[in-house]
C-alpha positions in Angstrom: 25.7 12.3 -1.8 24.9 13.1 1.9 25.2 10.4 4.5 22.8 9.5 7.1 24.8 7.3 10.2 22.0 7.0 12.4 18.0 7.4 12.6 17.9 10.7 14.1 19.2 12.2 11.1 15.3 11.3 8.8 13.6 12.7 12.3 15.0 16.4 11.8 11.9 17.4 9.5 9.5 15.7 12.2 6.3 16.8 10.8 3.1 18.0 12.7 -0.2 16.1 12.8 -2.9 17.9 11.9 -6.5 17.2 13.0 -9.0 19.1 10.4 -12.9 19.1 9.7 -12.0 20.2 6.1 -13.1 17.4 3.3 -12.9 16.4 -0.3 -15.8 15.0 -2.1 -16.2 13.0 -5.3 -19.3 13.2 -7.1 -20.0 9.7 -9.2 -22.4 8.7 -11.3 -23.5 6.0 -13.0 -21.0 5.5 -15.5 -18.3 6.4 -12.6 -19.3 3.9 -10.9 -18.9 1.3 -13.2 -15.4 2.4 -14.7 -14.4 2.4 -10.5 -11.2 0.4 -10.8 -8.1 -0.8 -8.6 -4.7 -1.1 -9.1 -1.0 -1.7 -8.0 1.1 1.0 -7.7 5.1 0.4 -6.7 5.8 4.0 -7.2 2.8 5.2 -4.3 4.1 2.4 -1.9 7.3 3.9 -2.9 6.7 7.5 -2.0 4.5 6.8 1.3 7.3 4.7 3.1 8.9 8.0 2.8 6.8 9.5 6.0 6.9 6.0 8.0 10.9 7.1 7.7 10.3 10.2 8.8 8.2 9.9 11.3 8.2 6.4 12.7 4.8 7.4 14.9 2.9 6.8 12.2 3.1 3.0 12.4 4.5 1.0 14.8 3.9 -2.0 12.5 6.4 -0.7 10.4 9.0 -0.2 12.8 10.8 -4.0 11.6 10.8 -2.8 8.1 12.2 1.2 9.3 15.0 -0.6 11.4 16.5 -2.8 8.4 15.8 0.0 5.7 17.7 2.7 7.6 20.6 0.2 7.6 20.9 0.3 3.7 20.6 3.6 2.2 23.3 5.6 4.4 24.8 6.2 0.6 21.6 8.2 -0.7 21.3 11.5 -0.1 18.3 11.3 2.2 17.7 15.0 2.7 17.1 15.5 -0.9 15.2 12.6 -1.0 13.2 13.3 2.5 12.4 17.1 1.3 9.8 15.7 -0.9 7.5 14.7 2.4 6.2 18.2 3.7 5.8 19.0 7.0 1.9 18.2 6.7 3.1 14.9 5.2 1.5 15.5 1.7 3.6 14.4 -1.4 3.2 15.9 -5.4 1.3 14.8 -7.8 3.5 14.1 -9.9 5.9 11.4 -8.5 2.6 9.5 -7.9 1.6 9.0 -11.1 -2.0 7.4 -11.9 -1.8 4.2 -13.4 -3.0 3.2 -16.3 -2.9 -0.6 -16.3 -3.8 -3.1 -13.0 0.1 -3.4 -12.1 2.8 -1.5 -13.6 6.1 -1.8 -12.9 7.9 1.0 -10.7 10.5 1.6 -13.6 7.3 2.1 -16.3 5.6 4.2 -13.8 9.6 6.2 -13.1 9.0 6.9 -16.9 6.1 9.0 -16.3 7.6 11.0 -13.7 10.5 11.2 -15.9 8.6 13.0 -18.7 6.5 15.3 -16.5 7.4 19.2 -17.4 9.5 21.5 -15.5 6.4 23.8 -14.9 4.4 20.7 -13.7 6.7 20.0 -11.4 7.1 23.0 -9.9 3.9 23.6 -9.3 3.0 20.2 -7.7 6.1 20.8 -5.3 4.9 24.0 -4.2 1.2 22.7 -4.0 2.3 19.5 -1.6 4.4 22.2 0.8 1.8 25.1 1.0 1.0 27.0 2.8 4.7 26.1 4.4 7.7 27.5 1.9 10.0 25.0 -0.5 12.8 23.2 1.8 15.8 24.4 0.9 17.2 21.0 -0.7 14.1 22.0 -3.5 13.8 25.7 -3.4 17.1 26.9 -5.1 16.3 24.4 -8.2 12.6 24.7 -8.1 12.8 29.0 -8.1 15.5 28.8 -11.4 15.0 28.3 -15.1 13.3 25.3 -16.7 16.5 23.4 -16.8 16.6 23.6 -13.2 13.7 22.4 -12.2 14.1 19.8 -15.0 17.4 18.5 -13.3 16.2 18.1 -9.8 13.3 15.8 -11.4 15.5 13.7 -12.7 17.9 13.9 -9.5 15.2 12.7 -7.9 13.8 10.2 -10.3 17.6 8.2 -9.2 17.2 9.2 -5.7 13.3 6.9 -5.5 14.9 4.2 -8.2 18.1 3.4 -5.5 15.8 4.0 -2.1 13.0 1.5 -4.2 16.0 -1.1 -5.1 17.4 -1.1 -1.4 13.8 -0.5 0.8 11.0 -1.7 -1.1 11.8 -4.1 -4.5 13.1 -6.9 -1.4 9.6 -6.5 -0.1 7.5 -6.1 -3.2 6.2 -9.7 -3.3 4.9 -10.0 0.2 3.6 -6.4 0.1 1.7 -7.1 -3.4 0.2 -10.5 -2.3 -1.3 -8.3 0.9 -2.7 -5.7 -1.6 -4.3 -8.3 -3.9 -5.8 -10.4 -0.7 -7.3 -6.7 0.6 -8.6 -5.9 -3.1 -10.2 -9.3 -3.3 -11.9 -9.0 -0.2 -13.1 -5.3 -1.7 -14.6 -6.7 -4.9 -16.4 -8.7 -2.6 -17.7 -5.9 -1.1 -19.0 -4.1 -4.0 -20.2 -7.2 -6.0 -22.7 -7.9 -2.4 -23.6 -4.1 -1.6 -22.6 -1.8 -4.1 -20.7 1.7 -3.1 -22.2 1.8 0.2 -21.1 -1.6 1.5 -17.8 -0.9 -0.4 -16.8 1.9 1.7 -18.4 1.0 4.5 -15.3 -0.2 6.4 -12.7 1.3 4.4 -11.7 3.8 7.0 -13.8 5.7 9.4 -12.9 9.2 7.4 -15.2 7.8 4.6 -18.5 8.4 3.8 -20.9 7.1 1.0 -24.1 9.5 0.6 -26.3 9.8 -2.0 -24.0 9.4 -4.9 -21.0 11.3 -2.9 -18.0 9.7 -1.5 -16.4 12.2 1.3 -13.2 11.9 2.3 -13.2 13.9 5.5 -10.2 14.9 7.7 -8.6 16.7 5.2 -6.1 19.7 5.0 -7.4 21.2 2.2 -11.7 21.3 0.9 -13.1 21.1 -2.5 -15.8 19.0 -4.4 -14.4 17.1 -7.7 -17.3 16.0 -9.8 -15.7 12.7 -11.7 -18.0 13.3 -15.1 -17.1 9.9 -16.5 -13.7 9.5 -15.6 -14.7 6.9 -12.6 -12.6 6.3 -9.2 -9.3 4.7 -9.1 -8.5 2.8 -5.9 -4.9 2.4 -4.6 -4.6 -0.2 -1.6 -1.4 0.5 0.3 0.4 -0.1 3.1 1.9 2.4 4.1 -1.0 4.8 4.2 -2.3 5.4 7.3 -6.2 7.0 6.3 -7.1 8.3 2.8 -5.2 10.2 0.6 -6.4 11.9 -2.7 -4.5 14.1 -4.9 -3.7 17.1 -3.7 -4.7 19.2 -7.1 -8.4 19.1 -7.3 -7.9 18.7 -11.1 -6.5 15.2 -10.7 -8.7 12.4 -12.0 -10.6 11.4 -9.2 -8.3 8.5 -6.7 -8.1 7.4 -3.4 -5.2 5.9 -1.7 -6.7 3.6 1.3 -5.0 1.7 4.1 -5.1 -2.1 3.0 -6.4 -4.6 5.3 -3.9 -6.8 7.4 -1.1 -4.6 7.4 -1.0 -5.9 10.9 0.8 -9.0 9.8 2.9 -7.9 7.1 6.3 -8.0 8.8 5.7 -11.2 10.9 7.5 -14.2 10.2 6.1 -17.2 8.6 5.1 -19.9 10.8 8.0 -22.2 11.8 8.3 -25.6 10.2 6.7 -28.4 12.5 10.0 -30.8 12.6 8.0 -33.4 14.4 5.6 -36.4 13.3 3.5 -34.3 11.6 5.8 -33.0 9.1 7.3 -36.3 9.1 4.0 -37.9 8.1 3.0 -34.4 5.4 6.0 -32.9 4.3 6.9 -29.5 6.1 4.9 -27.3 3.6 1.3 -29.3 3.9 2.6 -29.0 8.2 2.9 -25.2 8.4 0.0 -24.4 5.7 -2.5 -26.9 7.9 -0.9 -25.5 11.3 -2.1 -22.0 9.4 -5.6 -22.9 8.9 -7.0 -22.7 12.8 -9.0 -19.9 11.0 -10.7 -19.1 7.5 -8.6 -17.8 4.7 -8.3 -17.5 1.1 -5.3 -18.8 -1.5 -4.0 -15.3 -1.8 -3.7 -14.6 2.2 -2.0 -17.5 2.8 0.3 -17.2 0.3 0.9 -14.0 1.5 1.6 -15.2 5.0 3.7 -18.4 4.0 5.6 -16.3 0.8 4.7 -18.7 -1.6 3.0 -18.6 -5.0 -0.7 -19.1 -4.8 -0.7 -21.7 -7.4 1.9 -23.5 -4.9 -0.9 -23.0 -2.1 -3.5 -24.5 -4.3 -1.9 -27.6 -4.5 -1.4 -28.4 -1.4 -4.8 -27.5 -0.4 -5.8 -30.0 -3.5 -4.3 -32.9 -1.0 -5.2 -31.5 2.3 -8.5 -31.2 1.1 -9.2 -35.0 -0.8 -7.7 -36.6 2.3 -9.8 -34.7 4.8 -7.6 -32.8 6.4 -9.5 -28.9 5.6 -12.5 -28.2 4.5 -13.6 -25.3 2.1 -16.7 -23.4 1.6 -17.3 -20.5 -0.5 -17.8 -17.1 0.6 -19.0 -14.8 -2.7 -15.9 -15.0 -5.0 -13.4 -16.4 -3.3 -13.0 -20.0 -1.3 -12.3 -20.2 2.1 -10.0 -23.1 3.3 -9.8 -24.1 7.7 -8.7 -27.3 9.2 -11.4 -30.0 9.5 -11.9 -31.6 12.8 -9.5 -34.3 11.6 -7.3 -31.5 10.6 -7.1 -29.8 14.6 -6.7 -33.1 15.9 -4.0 -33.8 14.1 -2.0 -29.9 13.8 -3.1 -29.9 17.5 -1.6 -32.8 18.4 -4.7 -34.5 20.2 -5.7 -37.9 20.3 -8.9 -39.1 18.6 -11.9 -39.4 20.8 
């Protein structure tokens, strides 16, 4: 196992950003449309953290979650594990797998990568690195026999399971409340406006027309006509604008960058120790001090790191004494602080 002492060491490989006018389309009908679907996936998160390590100018949002990562996996052997980023930042197929259910776990979806063929694998590497050659902690084992190829799938198949253990399984829960709050808020979308309003604020590299969704800003062009086999959507985090698969004959996807990413590292709001946790308990005290704005169950879970059904109760009281107010915005409820409420989070006296 190599070992990394300090940050510089991830930055070698530093790649280049490249602005392009290329673009992939996907073609959906009817029936597309209705099998469009979203899900969880622990192994994407997994493999897109990779290029916020190496290249921390992605994201200054993650910078919190890059420091304390980089202090707990001096013991892999990072430059087998960072040759799987190229230098344009694209990743292979295969240690993305698509998912087939809403959530899968990261060992289920480890599995698949586990059982993809040598000559799968090799071409997927060689795909994600073109028009650049293999590094050369991949090209020895990806240029040998089947065997070859097969052990440096499964070498790195460990290498994601201990980087997912130490970087990403601490975070999962706040990371997959944010996903479900963004995918909520999307459902929304379609269930109002259809496609259209769907995408509409998705990213500015998308576009909805006539039946089309382009995907522009691309390193690579080609069209990809879904025939029946609908859209997966992947919310992440760690995406910065879309990402489809890189081989054309993938089932049409779309990784997309997940709304409120801006929060995700902040800590919760600090327990009010005065009368007002005194007279509510310190959990109804932070979740009303949250509720100066609109927000649903999920995102405040998310921002307190609770369980929604643990949310939902204290709302219950909050609610039948006063203290909030709800209202319902298309599927989901919004919860704020009643006048009562600010006067009493806010400390003023009542007029």
């Amino acid at each position: 196992m190599g070992v990394m002492p300090e940050a510089h060491a991830i930055d070698a490989a530093k790649p280049i950003d490249v602005a392009s006018g290329l673009m992939i389309s996907f073609e959906l009908g009817v029936e597309d449309l209705a099998n469009t679907r979203f899900a969880l996936s622990p192994a994407h998160e997994t493999l897109l953290s990779l290029r916020i390590l190496q290249d921390p100018g992605l994201s200054a949002v993650h910078l919190p979650w890059r420091r304390s990562v980089l202090g707990r996996i001096g013991s892999l052997d990072t430059g087998l594990l960072m040759s799987v980023v190229a230098r344009r930042r694209t990743l292979p197929d295969f240690l993305t797998p698509r998912p087939t259910s809403f959530a899968p776990a990261f060992a289920e979806e480890l599995a698949v990568v586990r059982r993809t063929s040598p000559a799968r694998v090799r071409r997927d590497l060689v795909a994600a690195h073109a028009p650049d050659p293999l590094p050369a902690a991949l090209y020895d084992a990806a240029a040998g026999d089947d065997a070859a190829v097969a052990g440096l799938r499964d070498a790195l198949c460990e290498l994601l399971w201990q980087f997912w253990q130490a970087a990403i399984e601490p975070e999962w829960r706040r990371i997959r409340l944010l996903l479900e709050a963004d995918m909520t808020y999307r459902a929304r979308q379609l269930a109002v406006g259809g496609a259209r309003l769907l995408f509409a604020d998705m990213h500015p590299n998308l576009r909805w027309h006539q039946g089309v969704l382009h995907v522009g800003q691309m390193l690579s062009s080609h069209h990809v006509a879904a025939s029946g086999r609908g859209l997966l959507l992947l919310p992440s985090v760690f995406v910065h604008k879309p990402a489809p698969p890189v081989d054309p004959e993938e089932p049409p996807g779309l990784v997309y960058p997940s709304r409120g990413v801006a929060t995700l590292w902040d800590a919760p709001p600090p327990a009010d120790a005065t009368a007002l946790a005194s007279l509510l308990g310190a959990p109804r005290a932070r979740l009303l001090t949250l509720l100066a704005e609109p927000l649903a169950t999920v995102e405040i879970a998310r921002r307190l790191r609770v369980t929604p059904s643990a949310v939902s109760q204290h709302l219950r009281v909050l609610h039948a004494t006063g203290l909030v107010t709800r209202a319902r915005d298309g599927r989901q409820v919004l919860y704020r602080r009643s006048h009562l409420g600010d006067q009493l989070a806010e400390g003023s006296e009542p007029a």
